[in-house]
C-alpha positions in Angstrom: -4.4 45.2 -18.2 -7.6 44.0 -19.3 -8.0 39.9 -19.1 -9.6 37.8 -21.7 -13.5 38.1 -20.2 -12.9 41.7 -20.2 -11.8 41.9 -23.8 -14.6 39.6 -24.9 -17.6 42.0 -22.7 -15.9 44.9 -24.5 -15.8 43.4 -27.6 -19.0 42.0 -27.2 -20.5 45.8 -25.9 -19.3 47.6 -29.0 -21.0 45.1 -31.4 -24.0 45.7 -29.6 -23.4 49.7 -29.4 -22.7 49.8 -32.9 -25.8 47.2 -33.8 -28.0 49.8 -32.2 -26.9 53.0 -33.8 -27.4 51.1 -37.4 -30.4 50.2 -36.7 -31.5 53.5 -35.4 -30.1 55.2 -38.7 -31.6 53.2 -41.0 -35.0 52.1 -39.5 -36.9 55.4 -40.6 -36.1 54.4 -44.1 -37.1 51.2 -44.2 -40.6 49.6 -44.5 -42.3 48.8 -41.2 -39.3 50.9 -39.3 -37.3 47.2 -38.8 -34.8 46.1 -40.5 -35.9 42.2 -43.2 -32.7 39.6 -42.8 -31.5 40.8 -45.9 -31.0 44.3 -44.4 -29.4 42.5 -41.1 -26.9 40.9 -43.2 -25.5 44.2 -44.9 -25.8 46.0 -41.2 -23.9 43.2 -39.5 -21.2 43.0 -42.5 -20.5 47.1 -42.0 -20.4 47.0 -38.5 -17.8 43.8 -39.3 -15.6 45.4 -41.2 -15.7 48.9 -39.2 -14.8 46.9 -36.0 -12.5 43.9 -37.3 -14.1 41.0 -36.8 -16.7 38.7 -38.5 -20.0 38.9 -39.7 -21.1 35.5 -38.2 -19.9 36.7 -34.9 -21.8 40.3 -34.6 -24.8 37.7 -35.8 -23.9 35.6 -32.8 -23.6 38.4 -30.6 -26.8 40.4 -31.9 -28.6 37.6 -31.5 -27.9 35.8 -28.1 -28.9 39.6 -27.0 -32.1 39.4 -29.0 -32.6 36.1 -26.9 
């Protein structure tokens, strides 16, 4: 059985995983290959949805890994 720090690194990992393959699909299609905040906002609220939580928190978690 997994404990809470587990869940969370798992939870946190996936956000991340996904976050990188949306980014990767979409960068060739948009200008300068990166994605504006208006872009980051529809990204983060699909990958929301798709894994069940909010949109603020893949934000947090994109961007304490962005530093």
């Amino acid at each position: 059985m997994l404990d809470r720090d587990q869940i969370e690194t798992f939870a946190r990992d996936e956000i991340l995983s996904a976050w990188a393959e949306a980014v990767a699909a979409v960068s060739p299609h948009l200008p300068g290959g990166h994605p504006m905040p208006v872009d980051r906002i529809g990204i983060a609220r699909r990958i929301a949805q798709r894994l069940g939580c909010t949109a603020e928190r893949v934000h947090e978690v994109v961007g304490a890994a962005d530093g």
